[in-house]
VOFIVO-611518 format. One record per residue (C-alpha): residue number from 1; chain; x, y, z. Coordinates in nm, 4 decimals. Layout:
N
R   i ch       c1       c2       c3
R NUM  A        X        Y        Z
...
//
This chain:
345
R   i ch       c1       c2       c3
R   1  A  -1.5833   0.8516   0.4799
R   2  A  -1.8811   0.7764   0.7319
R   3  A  -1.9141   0.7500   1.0470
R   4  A  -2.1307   0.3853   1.1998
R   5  A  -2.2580   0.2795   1.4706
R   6  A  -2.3129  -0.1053   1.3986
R   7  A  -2.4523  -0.4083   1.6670
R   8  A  -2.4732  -0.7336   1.5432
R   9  A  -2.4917  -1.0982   1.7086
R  10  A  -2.2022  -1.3746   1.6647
R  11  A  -2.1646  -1.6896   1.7906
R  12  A  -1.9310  -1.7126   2.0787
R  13  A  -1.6879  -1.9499   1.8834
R  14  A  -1.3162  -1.8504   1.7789
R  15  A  -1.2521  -1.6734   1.5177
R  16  A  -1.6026  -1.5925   1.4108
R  17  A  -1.5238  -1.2271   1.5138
R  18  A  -1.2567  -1.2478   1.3040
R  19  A  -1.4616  -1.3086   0.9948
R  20  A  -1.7519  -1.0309   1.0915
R  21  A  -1.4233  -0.8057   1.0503
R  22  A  -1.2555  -0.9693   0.7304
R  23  A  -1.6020  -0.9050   0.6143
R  24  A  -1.6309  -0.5370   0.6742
R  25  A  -1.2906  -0.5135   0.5440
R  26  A  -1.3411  -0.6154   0.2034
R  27  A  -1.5820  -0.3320   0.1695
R  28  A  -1.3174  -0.0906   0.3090
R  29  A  -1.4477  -0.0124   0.6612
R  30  A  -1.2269   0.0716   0.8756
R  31  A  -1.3159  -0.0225   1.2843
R  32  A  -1.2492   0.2245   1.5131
R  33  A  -1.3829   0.0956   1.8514
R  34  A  -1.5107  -0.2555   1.9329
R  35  A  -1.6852  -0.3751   2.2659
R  36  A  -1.8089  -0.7243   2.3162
R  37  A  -2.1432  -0.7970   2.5031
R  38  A  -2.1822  -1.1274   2.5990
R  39  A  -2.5271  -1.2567   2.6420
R  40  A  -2.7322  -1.5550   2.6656
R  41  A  -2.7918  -1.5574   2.2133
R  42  A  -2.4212  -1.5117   2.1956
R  43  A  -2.2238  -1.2095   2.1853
R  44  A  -2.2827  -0.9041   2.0375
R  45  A  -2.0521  -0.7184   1.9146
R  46  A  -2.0790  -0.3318   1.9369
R  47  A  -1.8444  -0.1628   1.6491
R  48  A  -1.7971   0.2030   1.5543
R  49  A  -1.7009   0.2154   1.1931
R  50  A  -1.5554   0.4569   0.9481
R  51  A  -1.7019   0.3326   0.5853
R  52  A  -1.6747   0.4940   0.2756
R  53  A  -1.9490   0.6951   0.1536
R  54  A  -2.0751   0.5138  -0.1323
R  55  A  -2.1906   0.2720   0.1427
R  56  A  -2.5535   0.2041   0.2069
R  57  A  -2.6812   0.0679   0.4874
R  58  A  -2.8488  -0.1900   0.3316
R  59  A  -2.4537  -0.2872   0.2195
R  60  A  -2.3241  -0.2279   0.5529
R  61  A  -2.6045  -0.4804   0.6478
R  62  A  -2.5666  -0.7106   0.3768
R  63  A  -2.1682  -0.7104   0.4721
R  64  A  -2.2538  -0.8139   0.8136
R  65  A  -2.4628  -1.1175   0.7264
R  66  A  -2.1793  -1.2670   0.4851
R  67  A  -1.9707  -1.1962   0.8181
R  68  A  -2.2400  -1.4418   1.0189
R  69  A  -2.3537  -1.1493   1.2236
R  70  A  -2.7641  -1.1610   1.2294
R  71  A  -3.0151  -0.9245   1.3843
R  72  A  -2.7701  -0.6545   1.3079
R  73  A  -2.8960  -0.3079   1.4053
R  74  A  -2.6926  -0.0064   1.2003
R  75  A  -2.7125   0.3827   1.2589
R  76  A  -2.5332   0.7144   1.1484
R  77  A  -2.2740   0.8321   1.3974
R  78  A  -2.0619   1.1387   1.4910
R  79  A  -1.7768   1.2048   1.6545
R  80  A  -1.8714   1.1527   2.0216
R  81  A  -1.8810   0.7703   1.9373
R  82  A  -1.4993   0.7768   1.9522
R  83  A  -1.5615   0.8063   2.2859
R  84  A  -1.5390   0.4498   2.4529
R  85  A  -1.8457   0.3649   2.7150
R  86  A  -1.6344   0.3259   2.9969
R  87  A  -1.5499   0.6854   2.9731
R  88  A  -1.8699   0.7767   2.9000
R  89  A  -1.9998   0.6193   3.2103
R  90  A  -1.7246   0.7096   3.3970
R  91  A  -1.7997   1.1279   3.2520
R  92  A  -2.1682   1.0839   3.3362
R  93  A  -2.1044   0.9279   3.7013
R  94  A  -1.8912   1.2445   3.7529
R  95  A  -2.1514   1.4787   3.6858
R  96  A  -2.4264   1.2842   3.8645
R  97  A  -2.2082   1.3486   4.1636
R  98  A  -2.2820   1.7357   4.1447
R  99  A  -2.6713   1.6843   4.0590
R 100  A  -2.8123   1.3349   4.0991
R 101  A  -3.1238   1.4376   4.0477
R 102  A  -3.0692   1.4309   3.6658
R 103  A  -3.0283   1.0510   3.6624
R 104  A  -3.3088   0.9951   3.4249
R 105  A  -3.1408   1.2446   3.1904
R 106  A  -2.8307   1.1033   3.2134
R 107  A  -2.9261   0.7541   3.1433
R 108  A  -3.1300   0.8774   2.8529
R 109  A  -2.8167   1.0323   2.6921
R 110  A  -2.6336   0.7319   2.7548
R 111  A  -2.8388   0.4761   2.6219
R 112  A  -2.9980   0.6196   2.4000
R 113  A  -3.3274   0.5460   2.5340
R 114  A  -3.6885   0.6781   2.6898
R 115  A  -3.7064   0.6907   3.0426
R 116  A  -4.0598   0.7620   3.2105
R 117  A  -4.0715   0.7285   3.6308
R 118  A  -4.3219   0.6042   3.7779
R 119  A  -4.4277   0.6552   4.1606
R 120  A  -4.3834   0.3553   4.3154
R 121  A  -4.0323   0.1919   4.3828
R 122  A  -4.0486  -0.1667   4.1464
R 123  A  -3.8160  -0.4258   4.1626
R 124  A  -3.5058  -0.4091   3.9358
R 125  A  -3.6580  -0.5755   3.5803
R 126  A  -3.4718  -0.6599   3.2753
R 127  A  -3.5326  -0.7439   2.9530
R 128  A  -3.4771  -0.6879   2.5762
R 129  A  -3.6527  -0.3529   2.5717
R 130  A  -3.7326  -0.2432   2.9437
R 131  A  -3.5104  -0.1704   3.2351
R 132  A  -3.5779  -0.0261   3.5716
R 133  A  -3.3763   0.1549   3.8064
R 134  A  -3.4422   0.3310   4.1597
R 135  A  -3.4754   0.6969   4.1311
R 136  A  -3.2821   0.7392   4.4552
R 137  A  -3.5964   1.0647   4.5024
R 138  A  -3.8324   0.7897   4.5220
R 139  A  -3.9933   0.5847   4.2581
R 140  A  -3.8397   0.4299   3.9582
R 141  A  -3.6944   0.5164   3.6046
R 142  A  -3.8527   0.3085   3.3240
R 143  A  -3.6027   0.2602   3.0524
R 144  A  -3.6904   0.1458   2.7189
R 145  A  -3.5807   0.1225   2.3569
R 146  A  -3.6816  -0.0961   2.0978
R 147  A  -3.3438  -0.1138   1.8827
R 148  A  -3.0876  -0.1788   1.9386
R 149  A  -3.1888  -0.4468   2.2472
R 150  A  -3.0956  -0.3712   2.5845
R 151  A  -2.7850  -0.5862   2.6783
R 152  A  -2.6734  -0.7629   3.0483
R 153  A  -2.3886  -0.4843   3.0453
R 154  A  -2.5959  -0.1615   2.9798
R 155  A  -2.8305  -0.2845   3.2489
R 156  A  -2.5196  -0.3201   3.4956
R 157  A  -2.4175   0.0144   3.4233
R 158  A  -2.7462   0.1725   3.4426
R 159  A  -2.7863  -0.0172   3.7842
R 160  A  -2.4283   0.1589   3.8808
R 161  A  -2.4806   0.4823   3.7620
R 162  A  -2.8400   0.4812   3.9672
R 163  A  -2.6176   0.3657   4.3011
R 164  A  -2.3917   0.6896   4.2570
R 165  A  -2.6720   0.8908   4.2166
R 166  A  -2.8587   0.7839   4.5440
R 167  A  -2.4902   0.7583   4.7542
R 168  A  -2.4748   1.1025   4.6835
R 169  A  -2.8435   1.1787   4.7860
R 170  A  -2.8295   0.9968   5.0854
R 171  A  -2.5380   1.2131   5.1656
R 172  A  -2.6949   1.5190   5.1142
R 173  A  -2.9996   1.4323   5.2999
R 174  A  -2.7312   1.2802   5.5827
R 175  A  -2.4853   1.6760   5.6778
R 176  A  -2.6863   1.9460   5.7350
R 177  A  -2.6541   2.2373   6.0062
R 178  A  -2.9173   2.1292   6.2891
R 179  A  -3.0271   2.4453   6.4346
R 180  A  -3.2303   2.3272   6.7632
R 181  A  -3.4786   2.5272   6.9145
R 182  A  -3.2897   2.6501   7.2412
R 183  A  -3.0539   2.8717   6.9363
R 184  A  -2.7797   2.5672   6.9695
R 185  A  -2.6104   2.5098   6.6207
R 186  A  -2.4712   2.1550   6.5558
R 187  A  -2.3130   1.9752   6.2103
R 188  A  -2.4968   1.7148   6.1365
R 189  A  -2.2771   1.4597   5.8423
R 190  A  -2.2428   1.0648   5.8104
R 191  A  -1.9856   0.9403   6.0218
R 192  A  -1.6526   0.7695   5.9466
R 193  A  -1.3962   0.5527   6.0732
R 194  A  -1.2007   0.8712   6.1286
R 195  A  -1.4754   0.9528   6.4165
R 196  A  -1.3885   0.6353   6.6196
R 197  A  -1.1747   0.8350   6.8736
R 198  A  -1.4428   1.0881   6.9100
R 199  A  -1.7330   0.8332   6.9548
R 200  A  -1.5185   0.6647   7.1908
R 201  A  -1.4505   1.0081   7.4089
R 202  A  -1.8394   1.0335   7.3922
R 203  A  -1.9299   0.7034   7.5777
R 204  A  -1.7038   0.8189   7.8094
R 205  A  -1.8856   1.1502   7.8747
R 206  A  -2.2108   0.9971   7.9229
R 207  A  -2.4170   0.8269   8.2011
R 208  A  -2.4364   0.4855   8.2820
R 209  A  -2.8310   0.5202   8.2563
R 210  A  -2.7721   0.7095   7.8863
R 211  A  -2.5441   0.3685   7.8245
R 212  A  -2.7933   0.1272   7.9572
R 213  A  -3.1180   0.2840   7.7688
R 214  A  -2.8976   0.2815   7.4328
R 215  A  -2.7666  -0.0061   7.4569
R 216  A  -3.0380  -0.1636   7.6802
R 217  A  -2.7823  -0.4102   7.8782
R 218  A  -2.5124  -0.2997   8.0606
R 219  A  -2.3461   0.0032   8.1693
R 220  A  -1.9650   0.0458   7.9780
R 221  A  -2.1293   0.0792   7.6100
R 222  A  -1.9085  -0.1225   7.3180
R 223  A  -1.5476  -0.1530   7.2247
R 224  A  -1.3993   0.0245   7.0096
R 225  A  -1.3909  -0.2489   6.7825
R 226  A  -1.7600  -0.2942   6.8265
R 227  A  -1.8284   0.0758   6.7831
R 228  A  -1.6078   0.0771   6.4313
R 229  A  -1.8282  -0.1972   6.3224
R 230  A  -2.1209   0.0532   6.3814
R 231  A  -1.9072   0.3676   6.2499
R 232  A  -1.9470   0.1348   5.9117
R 233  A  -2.2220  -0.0722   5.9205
R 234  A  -2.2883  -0.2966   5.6223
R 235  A  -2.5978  -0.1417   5.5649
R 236  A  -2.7302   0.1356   5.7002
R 237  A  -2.5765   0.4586   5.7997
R 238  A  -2.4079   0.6220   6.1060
R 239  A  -2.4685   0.9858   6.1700
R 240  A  -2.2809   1.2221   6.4246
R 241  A  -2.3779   1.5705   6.5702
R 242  A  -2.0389   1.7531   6.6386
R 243  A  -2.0573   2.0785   6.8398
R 244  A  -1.8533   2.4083   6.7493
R 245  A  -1.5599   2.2899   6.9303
R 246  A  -1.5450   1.9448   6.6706
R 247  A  -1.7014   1.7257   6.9649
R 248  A  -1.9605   1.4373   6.9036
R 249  A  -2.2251   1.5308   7.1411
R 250  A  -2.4786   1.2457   6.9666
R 251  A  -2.4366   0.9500   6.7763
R 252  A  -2.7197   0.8007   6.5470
R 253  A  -2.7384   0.4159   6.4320
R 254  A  -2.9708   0.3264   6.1062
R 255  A  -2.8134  -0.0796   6.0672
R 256  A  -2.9831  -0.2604   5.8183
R 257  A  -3.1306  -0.6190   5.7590
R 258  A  -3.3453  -0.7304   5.5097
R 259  A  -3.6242  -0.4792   5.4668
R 260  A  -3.6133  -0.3647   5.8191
R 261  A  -3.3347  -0.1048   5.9424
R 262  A  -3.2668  -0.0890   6.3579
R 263  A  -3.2609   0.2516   6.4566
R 264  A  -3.1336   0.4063   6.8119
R 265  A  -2.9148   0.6751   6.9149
R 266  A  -2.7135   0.8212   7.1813
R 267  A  -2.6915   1.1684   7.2849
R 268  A  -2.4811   1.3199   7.5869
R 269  A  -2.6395   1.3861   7.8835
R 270  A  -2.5923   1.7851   7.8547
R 271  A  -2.7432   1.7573   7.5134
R 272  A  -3.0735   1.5501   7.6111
R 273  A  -3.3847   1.7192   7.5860
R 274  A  -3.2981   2.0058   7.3684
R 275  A  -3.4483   1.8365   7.0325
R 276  A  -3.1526   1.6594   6.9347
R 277  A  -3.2816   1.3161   6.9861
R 278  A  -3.6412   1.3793   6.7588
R 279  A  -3.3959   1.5603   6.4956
R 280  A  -3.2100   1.2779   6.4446
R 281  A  -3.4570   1.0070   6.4164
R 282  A  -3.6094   1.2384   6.1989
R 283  A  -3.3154   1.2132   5.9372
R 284  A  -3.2563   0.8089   5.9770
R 285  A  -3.6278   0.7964   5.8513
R 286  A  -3.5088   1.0258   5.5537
R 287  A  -3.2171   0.8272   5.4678
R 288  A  -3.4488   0.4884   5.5341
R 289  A  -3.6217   0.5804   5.2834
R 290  A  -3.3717   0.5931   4.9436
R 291  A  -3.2359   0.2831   5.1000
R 292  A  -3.5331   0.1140   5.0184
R 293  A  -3.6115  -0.0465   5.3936
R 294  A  -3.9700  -0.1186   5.4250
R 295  A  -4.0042  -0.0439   5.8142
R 296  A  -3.7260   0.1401   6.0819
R 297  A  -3.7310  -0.0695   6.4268
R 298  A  -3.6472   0.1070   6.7582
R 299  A  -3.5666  -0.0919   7.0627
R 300  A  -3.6195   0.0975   7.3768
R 301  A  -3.7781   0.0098   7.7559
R 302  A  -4.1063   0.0683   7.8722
R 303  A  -3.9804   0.2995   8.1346
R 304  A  -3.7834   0.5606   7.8846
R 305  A  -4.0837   0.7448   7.7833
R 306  A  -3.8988   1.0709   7.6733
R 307  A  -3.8087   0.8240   7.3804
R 308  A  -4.1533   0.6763   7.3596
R 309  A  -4.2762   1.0386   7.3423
R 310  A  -4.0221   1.1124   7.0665
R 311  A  -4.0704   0.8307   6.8716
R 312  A  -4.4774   0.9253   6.8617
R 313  A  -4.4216   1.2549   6.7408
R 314  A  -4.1717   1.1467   6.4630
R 315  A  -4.4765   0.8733   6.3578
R 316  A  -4.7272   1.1440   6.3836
R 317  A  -4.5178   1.3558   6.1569
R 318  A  -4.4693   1.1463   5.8783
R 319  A  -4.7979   0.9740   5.9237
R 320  A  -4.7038   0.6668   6.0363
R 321  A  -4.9063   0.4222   6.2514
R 322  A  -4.6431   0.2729   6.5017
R 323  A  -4.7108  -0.0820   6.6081
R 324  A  -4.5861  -0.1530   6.9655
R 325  A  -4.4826  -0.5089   7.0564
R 326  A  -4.3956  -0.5605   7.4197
R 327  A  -4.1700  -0.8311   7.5920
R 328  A  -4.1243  -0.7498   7.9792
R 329  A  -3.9696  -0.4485   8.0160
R 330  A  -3.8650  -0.4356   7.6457
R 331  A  -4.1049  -0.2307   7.4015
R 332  A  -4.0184  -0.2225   7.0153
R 333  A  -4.1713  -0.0090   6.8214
R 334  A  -4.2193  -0.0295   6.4331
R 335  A  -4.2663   0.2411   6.1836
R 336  A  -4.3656   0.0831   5.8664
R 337  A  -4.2042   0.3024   5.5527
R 338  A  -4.3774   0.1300   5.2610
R 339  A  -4.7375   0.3012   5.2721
R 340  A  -4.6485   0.6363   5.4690
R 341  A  -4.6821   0.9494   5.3093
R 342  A  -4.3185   1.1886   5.3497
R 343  A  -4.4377   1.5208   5.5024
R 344  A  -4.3909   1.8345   5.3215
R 345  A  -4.0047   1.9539   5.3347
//
């Protein structure tokens, strides 16, 4: 016996499956695996089949057209076919969690395909013989194969294999130990609904005037409902810096929508000045970045020029023009992402 792979294209009537597989069974081929993808020609049925060896694929073929499969597509197989897809994905999404950067490779091996990357991030593209996927590095992965096509589910799962890979690079770029340049050492990781206590306990530590240029209104800062809802934004991140002693001494805010992120932060008053502040903004551009926002916003008054000052040298680092728009005592300043150039790590 032989091992098949074997795609073919069936109305999506009943029972027409059923006679694809009386078909195959009056030649004696045994189905070992089946999965259905449904698409807009009908659906095509993926099989894995154990035939006897006598059998050609021109009669494997000629089997499937009595069946009323057409534009069937047939290949030798081995024994990792046995393995179903969801597995497979679910295997490869695994190990793309201890090196994303070998998404291409992975998707290759999945699919069965040729993936090239090109430089520039594209918008996600479908078709027949040609996907594309973020390379959550920057750029995008080119898939392509000519046979068998490209179906709507191997394009979903490329699409979720690609968002593991850049969850887990945005959280690597996110922890890190910050060493500033006073000797301090601070953690530096994403920040969770588990912080909320914390965060709280650091609003309360700070100065109405830190409260007022964060949060440009006000004195008392957010609720703690408010300040969940920016523990876990919708999109965007949340960063904390926690001290040796498990304290958040900082707070950083990269909230999403559209193609333009709001960034701002908070850091307590002992901890101002030190480098803290540029250090962070620093990393929301990072993570900005592999999120795919085309500019970072940052709210702050004319009169806080320690963050006008920081905000400069950040643009001057990763060569960014800023654009300053000002309203009264309100300046906003825009780093545009899209046509910057990332500085050498």
């Amino acid at each position: 016996m032989t091992l098949w792979r074997v795609r073919a294209t069936i109305d999506d009537r009943p029972g027409y499956l059923a006679v694809l597989t009386a078909s195959l069974a009056l030649r004696s081929v045994n189905i070992l695996a089946v999965q259905v993808h449904t698409t807009e020609a009908g659906a095509v049925d993926d099989f894995l089949i154990d035939a006897p060896d006598r059998l050609t694929e021109a009669d494997l073929r000629a089997a499937v057209e009595k069946g009323r499969g057409r534009d069937a597509w047939i290949s030798p197989a081995d024994a990792h076919g046995l393995v179903d897809p969801p597995t497979q994905a679910l295997g490869q999404a695994a190990r793309l969690i201890a090196a994303p950067e070998n998404l291409g490779e992975t998707l290759a091996g999945l699919l069965g395909c040729e993936v090239a990357w090109r430089p520039f991030r594209e918008p996600q593209r479908f078709s027949s013989s040609e996907l594309t996927v973020a390379d959550p590095y920057g750029g995008t992965l080119v898939l392509t194969r000519s046979t068998p096509v490209f179906t709507p589910a191997e394009f979903a799962r490329a699409q979720a294999l690609a968002d593991v890979a850049g969850q887990v690079t945005r959280t690597q770029l996110a922890q890190a130990t910050l060493l500033l340049p006073d000797g301090a050492e601070l953690l530096l990781r994403p920040a969770t609904r588990a912080d909320l206590d914390e965060v709280v306990a650091l609003h309360e530590r700070c100065s109405p005037e830190s409260l007022y240029r964060r949060y440009l209104s006000g004195s008392r800062g957010p609720s703690a409902s408010q300040l969940l809802r920016l523990l876990e934004p919708q999109r965007g991140c949340a960063l904390v810096a926690v001290d040796s002693d498990g304290r958040v001494v900082a707070l950083a805010n990269l909230v999403g929508e559209g193609e333009i992120a709001e960034a701002a932060l908070l850091v307590a008053d002992a901890w101002q000045r030190r480098g803290l502040g540029t250090a962070l903004l620093r990393r929301l551009i990072s993570l900005a970045r592999p999120a795919e926002f085309a500019a970072i916003l940052v709210h702050t008054q004319a009169e806080n020029t320690a963050m006008l000052r920081t905000v400069r040298r950040i643009a001057d680092a990763f060569s960014i023009e800023p654009a300053y728009d000002r309203d009264g005592a309100l300046v906003s300043v825009t780093l545009a992402l899209t046509e910057s150039r990332v500085p050498a790590r």
